[in-house]
Backbone as a ProteinNet text record, in pm:
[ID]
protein_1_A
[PRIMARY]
XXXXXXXXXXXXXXXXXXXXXXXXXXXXXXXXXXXXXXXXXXXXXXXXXXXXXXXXXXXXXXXXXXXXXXXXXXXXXXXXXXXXXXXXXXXXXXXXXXXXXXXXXXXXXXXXXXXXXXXXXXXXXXXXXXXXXXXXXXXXXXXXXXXXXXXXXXXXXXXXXXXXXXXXXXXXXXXXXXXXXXXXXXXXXXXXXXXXXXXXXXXXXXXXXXXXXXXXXXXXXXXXXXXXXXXXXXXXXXXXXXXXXXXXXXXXXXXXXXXXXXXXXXXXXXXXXXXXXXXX
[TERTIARY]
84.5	0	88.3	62.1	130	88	165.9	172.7	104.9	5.6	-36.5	95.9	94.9	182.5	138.4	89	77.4	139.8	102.2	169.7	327.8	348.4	505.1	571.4	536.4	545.8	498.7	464.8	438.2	545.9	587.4	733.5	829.7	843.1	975.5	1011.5	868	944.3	905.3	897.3	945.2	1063.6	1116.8	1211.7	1319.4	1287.6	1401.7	1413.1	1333.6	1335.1	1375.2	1360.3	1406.3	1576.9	1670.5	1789.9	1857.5	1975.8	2071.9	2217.4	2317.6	2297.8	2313.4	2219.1	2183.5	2231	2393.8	2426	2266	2290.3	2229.1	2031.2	2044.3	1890.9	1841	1682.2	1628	1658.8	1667.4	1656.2	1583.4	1588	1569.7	1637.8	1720.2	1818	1860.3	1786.1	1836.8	1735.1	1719.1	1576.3	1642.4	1564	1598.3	1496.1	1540.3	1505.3	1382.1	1279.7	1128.4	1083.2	1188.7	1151	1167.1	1083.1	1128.4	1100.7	1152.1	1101.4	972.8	932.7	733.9	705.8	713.1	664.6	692.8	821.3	774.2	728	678.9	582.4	501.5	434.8	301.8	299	374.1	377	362.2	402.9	438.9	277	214.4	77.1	-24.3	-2	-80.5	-77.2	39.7	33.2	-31.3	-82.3	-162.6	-261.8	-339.1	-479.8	-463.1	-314.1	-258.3	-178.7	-111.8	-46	-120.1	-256.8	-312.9	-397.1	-381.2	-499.2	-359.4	-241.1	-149.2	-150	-109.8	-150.3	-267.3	-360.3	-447.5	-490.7	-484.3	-436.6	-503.4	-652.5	-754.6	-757.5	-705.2	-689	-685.8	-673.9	-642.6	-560.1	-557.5	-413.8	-284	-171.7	-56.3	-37	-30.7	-19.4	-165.2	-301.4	-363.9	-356.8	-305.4	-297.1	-145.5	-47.5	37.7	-2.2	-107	-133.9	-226.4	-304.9	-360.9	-256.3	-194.3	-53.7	9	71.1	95.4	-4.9	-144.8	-222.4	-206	-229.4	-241.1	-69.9	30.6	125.1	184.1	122.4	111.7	17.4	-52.8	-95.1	-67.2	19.7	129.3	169.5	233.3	281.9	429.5	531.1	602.7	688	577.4	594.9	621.2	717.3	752.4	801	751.1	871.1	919.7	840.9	893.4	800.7	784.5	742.1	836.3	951.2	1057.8	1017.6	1017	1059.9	898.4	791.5	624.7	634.5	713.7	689	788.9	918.8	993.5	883.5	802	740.1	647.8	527.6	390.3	453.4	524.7	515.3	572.4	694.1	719.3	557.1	511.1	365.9	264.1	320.3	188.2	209.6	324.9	416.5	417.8	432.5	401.3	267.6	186.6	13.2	-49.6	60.6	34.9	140.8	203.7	273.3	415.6	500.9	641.8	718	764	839.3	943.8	977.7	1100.7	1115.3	1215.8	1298.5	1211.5	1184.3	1080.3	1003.2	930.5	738.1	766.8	863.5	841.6	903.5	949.1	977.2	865.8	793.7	700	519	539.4	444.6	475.4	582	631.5	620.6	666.1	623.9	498.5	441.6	277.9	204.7	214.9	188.8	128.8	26.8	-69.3	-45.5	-189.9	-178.3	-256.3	-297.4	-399.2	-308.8	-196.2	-116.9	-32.3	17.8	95.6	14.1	-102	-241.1	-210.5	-252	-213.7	-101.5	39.1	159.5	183.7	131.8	161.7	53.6	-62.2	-164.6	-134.4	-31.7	19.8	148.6	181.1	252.1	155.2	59.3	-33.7	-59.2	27.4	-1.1	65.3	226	337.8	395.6	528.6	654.8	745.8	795.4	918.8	1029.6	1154	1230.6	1285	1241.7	1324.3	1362.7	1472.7	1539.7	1438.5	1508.7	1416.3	1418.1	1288.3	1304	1346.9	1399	1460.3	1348.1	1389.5	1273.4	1176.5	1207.8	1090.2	1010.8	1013.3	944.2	852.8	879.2	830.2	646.8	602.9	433.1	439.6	545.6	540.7	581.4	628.3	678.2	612.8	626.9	593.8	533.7	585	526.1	420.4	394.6	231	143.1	162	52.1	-27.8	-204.2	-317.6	-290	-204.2	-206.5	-94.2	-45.6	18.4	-26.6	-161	-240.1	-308.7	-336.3	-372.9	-255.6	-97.9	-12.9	13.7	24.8	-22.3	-71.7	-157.3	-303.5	-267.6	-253.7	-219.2	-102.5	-22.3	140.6	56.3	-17.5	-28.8	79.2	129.5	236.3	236	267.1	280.7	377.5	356.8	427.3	592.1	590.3	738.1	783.2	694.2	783.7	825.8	738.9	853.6	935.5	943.1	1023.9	1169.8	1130.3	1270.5	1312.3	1239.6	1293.8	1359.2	1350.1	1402.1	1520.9	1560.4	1642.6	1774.5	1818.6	1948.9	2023	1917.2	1920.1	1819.8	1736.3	1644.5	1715	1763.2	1768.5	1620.1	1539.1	1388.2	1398.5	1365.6	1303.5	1432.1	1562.2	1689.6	1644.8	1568.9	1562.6	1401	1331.9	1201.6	1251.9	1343.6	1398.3	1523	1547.1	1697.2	1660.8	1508.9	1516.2	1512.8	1491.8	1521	1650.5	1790.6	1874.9	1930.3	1956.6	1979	1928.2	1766.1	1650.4	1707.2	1684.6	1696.9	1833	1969.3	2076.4	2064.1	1993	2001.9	1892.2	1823.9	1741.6	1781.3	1887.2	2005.1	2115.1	2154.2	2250.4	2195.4	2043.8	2033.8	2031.2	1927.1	1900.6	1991	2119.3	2239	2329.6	2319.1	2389.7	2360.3	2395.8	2342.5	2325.1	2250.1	2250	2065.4	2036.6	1924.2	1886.3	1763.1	1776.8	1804.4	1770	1807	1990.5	2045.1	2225.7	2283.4	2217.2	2221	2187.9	2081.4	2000.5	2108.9	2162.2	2274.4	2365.9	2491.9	2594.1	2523.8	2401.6	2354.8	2351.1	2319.8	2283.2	2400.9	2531.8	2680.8	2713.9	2701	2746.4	2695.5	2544.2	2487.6	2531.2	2569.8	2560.3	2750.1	2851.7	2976.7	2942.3	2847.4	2879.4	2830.9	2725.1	2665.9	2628.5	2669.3	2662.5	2472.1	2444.6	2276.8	2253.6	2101	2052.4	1994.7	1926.5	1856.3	1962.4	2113.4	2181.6	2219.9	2265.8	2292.8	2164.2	2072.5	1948.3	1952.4	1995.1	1922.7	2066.3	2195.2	2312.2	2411.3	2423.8	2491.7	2542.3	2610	2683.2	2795.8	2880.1	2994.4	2999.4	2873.8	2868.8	2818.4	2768.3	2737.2	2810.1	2917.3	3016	3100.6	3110.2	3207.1	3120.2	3006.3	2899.6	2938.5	2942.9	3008.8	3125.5	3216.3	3351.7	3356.8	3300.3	3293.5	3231.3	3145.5	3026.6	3171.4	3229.8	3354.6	3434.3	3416.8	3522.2	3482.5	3340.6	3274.8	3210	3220.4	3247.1	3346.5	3437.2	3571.1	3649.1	3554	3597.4	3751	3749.7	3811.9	3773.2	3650.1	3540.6	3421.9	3393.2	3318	3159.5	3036.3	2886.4	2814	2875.6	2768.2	2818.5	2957.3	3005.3	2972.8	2938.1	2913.7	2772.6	2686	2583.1	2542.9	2612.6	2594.3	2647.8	2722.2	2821	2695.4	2629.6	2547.5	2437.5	2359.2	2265.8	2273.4	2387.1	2454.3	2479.1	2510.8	2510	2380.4	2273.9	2157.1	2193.9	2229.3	2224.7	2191.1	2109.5	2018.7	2029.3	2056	2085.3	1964.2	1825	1691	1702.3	1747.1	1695.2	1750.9	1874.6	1964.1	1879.2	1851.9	1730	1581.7	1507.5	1426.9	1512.1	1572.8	1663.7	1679.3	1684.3	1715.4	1525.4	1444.8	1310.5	1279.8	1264.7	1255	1330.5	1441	1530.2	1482.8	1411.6	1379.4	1254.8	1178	1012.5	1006.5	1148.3	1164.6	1246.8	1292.1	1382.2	1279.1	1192.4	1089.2	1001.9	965.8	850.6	984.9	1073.7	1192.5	1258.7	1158.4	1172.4	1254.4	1293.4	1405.2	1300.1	1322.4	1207.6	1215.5	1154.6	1141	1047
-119.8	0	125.2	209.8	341.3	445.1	503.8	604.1	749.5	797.5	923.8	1007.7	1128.1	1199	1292.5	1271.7	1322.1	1201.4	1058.4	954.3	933.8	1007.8	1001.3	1086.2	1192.2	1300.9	1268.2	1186.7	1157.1	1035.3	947.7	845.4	979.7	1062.7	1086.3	1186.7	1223.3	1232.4	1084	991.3	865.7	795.5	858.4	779.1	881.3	978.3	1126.8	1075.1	1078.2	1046.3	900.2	783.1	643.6	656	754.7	745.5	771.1	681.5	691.9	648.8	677.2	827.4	950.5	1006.6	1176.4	1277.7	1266.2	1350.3	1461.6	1470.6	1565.4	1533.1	1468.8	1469	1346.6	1327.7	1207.5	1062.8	1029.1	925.2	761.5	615.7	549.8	493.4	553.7	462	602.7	683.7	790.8	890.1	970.4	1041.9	1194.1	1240.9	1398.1	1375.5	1475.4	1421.4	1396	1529.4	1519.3	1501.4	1484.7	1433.8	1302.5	1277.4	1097.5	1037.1	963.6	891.3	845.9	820.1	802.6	886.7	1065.2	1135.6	1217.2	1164.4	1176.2	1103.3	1000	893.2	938.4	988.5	1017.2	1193.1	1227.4	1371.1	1336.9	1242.9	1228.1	1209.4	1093.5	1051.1	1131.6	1209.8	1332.1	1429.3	1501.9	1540.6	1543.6	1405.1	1347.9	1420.9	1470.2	1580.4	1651.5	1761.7	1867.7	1851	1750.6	1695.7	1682.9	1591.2	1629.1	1699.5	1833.1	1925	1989.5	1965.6	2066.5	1985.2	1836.9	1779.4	1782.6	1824.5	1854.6	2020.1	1960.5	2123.2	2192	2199.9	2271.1	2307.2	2295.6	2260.6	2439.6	2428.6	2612.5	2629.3	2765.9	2800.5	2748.2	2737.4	2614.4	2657.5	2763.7	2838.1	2827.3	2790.7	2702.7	2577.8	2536.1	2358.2	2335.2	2434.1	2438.2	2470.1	2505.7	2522	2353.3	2340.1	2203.7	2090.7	2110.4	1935.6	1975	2125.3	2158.3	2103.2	2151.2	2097.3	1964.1	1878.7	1734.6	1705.8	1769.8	1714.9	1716.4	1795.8	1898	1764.5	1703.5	1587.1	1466.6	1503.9	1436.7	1443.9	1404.7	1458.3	1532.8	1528.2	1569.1	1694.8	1764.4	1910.6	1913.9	2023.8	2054.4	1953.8	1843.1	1719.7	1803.5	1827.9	1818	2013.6	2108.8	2213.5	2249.1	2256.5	2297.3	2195	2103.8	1997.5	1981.2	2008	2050.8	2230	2325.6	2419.3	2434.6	2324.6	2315.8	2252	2131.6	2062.8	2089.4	2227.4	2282.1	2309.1	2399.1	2463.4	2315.8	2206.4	2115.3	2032.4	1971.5	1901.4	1967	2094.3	2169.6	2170.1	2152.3	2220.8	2015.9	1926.7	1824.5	1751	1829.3	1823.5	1869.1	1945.4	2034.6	2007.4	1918.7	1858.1	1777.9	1797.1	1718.4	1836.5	1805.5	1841.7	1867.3	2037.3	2086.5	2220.1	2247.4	2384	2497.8	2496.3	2587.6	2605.2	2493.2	2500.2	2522.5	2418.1	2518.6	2626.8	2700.4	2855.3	2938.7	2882.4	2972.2	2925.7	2795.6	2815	2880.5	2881.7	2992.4	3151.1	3174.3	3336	3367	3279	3300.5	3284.2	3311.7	3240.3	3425.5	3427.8	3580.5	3608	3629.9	3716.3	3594.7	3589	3435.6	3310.6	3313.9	3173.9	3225.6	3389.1	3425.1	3388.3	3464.4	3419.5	3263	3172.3	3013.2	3010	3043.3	3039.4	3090.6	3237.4	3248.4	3189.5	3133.1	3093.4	2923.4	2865.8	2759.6	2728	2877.4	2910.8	2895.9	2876.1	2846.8	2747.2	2592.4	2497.5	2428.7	2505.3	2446	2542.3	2482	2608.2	2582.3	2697.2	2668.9	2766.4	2720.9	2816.1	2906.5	3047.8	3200.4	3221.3	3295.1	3415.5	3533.3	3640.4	3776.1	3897.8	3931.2	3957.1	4134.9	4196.3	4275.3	4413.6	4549.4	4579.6	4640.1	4685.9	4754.2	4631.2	4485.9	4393.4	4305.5	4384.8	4322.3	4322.1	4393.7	4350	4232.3	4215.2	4081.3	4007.3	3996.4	3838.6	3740	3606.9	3527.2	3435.7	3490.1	3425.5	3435.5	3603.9	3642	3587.5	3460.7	3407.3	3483.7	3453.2	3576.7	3678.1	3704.1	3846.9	3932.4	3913.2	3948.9	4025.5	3889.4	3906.2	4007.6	4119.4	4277.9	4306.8	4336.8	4394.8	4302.2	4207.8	4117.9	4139.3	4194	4207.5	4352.4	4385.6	4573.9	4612.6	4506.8	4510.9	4450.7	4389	4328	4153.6	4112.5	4071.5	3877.5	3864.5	3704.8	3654	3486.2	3381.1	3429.1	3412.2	3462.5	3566.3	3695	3821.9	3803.1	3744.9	3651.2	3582.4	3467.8	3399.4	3506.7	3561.8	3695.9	3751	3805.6	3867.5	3773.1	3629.7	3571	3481	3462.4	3460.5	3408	3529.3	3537.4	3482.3	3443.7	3330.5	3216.9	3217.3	3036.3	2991.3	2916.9	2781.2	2717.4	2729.3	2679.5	2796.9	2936.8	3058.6	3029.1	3009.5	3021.3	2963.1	2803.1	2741.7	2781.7	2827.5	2906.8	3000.3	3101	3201.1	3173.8	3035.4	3025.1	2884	2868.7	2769.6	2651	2619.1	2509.4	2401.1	2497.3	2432.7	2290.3	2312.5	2233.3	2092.5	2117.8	1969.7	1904.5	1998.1	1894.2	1859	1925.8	1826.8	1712	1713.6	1646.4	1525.9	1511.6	1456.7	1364.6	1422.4	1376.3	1321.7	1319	1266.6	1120.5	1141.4	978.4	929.2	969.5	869.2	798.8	904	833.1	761.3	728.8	663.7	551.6	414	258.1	267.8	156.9	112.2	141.4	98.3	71.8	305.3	302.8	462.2	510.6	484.3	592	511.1	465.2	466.6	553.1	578.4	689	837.8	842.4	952.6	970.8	873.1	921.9	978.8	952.1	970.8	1143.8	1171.3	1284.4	1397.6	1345.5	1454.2	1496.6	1385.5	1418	1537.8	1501.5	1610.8	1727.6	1793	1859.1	1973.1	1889.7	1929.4	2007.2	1917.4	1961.8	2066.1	2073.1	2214.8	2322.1	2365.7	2478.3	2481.4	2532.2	2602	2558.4	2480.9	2434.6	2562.7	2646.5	2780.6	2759.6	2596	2623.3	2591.2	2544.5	2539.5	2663.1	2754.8	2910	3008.9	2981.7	3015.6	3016.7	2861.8	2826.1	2859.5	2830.8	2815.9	2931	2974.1	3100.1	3024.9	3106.7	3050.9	3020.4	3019.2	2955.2	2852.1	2813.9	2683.1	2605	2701.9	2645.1	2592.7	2644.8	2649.3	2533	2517.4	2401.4	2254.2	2300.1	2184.9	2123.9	2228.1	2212.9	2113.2	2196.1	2155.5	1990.5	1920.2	1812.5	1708	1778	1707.2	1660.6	1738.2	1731.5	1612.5	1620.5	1520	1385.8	1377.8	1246.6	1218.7	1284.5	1287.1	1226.8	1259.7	1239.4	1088.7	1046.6	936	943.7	1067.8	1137.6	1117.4	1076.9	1085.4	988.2	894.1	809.3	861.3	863.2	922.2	886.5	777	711.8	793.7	800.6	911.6	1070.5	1065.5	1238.7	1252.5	1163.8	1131.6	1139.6	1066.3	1039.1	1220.1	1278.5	1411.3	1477.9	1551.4	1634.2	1632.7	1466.4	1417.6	1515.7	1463.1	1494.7	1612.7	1703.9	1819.6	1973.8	1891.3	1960.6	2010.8	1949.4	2040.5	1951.3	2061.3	1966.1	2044.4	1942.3	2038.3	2015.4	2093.6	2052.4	2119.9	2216.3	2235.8	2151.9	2082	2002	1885	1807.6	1729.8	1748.2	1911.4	1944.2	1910.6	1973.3	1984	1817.1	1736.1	1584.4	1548.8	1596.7	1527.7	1559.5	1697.5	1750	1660.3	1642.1	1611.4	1426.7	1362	1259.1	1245.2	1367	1365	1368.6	1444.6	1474.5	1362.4	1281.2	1210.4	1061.5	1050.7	944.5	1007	1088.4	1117.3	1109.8	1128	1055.8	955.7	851.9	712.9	609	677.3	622.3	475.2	351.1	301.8	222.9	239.6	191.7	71.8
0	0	0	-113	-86.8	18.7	111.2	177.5	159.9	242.1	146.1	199.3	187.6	196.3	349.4	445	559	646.9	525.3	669.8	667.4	557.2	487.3	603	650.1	712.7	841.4	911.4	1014.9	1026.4	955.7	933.8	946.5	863.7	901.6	1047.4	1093.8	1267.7	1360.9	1286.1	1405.5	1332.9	1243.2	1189.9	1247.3	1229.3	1315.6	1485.5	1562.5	1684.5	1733.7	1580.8	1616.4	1595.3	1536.4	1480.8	1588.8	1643.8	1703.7	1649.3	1719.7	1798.2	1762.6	1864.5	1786.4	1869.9	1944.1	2009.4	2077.3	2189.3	2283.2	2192.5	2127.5	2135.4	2179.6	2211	2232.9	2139.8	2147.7	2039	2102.1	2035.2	2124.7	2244	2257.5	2380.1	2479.4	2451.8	2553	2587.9	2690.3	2721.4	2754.2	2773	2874.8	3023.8	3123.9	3178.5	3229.5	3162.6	3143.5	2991.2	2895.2	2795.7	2739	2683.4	2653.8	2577.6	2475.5	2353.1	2359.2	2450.3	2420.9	2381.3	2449	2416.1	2267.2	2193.4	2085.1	1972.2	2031.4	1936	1972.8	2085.6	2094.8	2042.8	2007.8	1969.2	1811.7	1767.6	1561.4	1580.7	1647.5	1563.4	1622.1	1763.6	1760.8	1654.8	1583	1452.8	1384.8	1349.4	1234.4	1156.4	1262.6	1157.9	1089.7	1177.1	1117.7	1019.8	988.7	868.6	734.8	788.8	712.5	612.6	706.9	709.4	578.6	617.1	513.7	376	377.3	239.2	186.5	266.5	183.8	64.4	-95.4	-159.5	-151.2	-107.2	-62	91.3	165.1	294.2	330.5	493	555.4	510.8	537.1	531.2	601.4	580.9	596.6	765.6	836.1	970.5	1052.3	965.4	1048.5	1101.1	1018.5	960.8	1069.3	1051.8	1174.6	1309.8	1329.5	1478.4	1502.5	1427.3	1464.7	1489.1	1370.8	1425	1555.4	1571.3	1726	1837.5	1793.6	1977	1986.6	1830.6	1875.7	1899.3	1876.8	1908.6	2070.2	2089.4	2282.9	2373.4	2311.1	2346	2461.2	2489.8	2574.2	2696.1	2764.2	2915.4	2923.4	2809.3	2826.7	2769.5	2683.4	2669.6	2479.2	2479.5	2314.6	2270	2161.4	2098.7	1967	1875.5	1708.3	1645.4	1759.6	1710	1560.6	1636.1	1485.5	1389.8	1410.7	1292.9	1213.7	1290.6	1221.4	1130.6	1182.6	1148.3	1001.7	1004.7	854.4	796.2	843.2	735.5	646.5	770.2	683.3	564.8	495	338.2	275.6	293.8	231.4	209.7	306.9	298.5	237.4	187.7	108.1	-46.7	-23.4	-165.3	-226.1	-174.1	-179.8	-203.5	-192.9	-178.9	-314.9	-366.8	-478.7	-615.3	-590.3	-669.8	-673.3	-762	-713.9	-618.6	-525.9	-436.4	-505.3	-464.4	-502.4	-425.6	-431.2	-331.6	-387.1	-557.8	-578.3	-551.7	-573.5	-519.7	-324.5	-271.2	-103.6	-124	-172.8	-162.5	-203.2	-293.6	-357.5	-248.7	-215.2	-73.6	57.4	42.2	181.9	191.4	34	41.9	-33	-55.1	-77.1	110.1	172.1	298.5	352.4	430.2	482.7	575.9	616.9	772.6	856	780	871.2	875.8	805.2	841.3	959.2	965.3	1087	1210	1214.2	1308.8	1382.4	1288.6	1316.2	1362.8	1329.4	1426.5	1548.2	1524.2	1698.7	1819.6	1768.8	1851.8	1874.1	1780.1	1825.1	1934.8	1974.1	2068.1	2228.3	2238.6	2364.2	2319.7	2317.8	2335.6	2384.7	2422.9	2452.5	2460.3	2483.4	2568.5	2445.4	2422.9	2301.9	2361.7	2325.9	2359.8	2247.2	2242.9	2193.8	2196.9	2107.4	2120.7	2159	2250	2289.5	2174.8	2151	2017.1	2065.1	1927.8	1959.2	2023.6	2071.4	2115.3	2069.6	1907.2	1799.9	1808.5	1828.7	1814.6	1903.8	2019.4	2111.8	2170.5	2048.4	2065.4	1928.9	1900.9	1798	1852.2	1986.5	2085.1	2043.8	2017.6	1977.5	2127.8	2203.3	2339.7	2369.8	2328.8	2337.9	2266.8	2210.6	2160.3	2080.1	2128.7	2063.2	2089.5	2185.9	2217	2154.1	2069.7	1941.7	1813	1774.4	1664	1639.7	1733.2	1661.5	1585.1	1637.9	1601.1	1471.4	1460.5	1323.7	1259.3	1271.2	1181.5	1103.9	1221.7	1200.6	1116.4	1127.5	1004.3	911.9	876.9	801.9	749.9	838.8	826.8	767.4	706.2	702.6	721.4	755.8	785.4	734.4	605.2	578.4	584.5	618.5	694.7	828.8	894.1	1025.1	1042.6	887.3	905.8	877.3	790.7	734.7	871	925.9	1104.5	1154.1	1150.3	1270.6	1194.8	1035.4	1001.4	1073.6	1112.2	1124.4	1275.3	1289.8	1460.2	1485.2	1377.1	1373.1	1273.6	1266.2	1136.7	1039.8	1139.2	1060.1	966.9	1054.5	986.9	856.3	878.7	767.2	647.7	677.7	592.4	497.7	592.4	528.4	377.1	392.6	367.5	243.4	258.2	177.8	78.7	40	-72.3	-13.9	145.6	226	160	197.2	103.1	205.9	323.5	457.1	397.6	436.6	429.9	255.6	169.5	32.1	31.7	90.6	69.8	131.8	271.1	388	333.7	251.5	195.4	78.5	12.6	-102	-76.9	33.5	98.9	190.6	207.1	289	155.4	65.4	-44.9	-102.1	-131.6	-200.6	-109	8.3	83.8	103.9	202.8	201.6	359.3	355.1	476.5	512.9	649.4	763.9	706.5	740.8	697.1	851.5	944.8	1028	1085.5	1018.5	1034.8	938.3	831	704.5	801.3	848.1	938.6	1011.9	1112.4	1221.6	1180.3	1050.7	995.9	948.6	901.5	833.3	912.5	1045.5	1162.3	1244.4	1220.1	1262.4	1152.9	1021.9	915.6	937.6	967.1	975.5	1112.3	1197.8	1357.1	1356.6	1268.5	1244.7	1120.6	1046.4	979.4	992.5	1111.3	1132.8	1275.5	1400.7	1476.3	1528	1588.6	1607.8	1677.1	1599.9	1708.3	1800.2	1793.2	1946	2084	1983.9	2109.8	2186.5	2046.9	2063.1	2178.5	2108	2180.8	2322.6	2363.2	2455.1	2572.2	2550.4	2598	2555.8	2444.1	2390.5	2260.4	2155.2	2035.8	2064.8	2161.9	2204.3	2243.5	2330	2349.4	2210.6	2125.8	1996.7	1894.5	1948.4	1792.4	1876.8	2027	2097.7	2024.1	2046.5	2048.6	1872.2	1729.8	1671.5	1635.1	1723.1	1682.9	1725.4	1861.3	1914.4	1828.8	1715.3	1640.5	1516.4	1456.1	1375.1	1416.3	1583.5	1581.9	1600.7	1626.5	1607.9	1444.1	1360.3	1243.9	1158.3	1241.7	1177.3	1277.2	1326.1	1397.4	1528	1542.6	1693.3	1803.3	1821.8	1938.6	1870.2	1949.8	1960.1	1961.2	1848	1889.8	1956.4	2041.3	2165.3	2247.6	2287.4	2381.8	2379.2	2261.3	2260.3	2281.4	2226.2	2286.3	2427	2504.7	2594.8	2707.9	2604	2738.2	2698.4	2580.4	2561.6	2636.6	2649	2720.9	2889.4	2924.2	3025	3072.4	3009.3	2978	2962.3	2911.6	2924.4	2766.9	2700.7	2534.2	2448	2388.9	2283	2172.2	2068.1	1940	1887.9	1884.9	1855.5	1694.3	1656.4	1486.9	1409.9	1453.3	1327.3	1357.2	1461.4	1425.1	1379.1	1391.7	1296.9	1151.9	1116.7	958.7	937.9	1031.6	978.5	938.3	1014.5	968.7	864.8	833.3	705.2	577.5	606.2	504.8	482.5	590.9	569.6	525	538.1	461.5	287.7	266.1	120.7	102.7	142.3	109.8	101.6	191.7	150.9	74	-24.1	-90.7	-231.9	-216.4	-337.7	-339.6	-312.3	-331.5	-231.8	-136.3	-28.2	63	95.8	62.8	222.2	294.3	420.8	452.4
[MASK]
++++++++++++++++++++++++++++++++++++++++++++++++++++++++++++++++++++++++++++++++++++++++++++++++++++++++++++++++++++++++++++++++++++++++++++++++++++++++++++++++++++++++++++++++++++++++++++++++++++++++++++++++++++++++++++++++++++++++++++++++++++++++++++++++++++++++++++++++++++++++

């Protein structure tokens, strides 16, 4: 039986969350300490509506359809699992809904995107806790924390999905990849396909490459970019077979650092990478 393309997208965050090891993130053999691999199986198939609400080409707008996979993904007992890794996927699952998947068609569903898909994003912010950057202070009736209580000043810019994603740019990796042709996800997507092996031992080796070539923001975010760029350099050396990835695995765990967008950037890259034939 073929896969529709919301369940494709619901595989590739249990195939993201099944890949070990994933330095400093959940995976199956390792937890945080209120987070835990149940909770993101029960976060992927809570998803589900909202997934489908985006493959569908008639469907809301893609920032409604993102706030629904958020509540059912909030579903859970143990807080934020895959917000990043749902908010890369809406324009791919739309842009997929609407035809062959390509960097064009999600670029051109991303900056086709309103005021009512911004609406749906920040109101999927009251369903869960995410962690921010503090936005700067011309921006701060656009806090994203404020939830609904944002959406006048929304309304009132007139502003859409991808004029936010453009603001937050230059310190999200999602918003980066919104903004830059989602170049990250389709290499990261081209690189499992052409590789061998089990897909998430392809996935692990992908998320070492990824994690050694760019600085993770929610580590920056959450810890500073120094610890970002250490977090980096350590990823290089379990890359490069210097350092063992069960061990680095295991210090980050340890550590309280979680490189959460480069494993958003690995789901993504595995949603496009199973809707191009990669065969599980």
């Amino acid at each position: 039986m073929t896969r529709t393309i919301a369940q494709q997208a619901e595989l590739a965050l249990l195939l993201e969350v099944g890949t070990t090891p994933k330095p400093g993130n959940v995976d199956r053999h390792r937890d945080h300490n209120e987070l835990h691999f149940e909770h993101f199986l029960a976060g992927a198939v809570g998803a589900s509506a909202g997934l489908e609400a985006l493959a569908d080409p008639d469907g809301p707008p893609i920032g409604v359809a993102f706030e629904r996979a958020v509540e059912g993904m909030s579903d859970q007992s143990g807080g934020n699992t895959q917000f990043g890794g749902l908010l890369l996927l809406a324009p791919l699952v739309r842009a997929a809904a609407l035809g062959e998947l390509t960097p064009d068609r999600a670029r051109r569903i991303a900056e086709g995107t309103g005021v009512e898909d911004t609406v749906g994003f920040y109101r999927a912010f009251e369903h869960v806790d995410v962690a921010v950057a503090d936005p700067p202070e011309d921006m701060d009736t656009l806090d994203v924390r404020r939830g609904s209580g944002a959406v006048p000043a929304v309304r009132q810019r007139n502003l859409s999905l991808y004029d936010i994603m453009e603001r937050s740019a230059d310190h999200d990796g999602i918003a980066r990849e919104w903004t830059g042709n989602f170049e990250r996800t389709f290499d990261a997507a081209e690189a499992i396909k052409t590789r061998d092996g089990p897909v998430t031992d392809r996935a692990a080796a992908i998320f070492l490459d990824m994690l050694a070539a760019d600085p993770d923001t929610f580590v920056a975010i959450n810890h500073g970019e120094e610890v970002a760029e250490n977090v980096r350099e350590r990823a290089a050396a379990a890359r490069d077979g210097r350092v063992d990835p069960g061990t680095l695995a295991e210090e980050l765990i340890t550590e309280g650092i979680n490189p959460g967008t480069t494993a958003d950037l690995l789901a993504g890259g595995l949603f496009v990478a199973l809707l191009r034939g990669v065969d599980v």
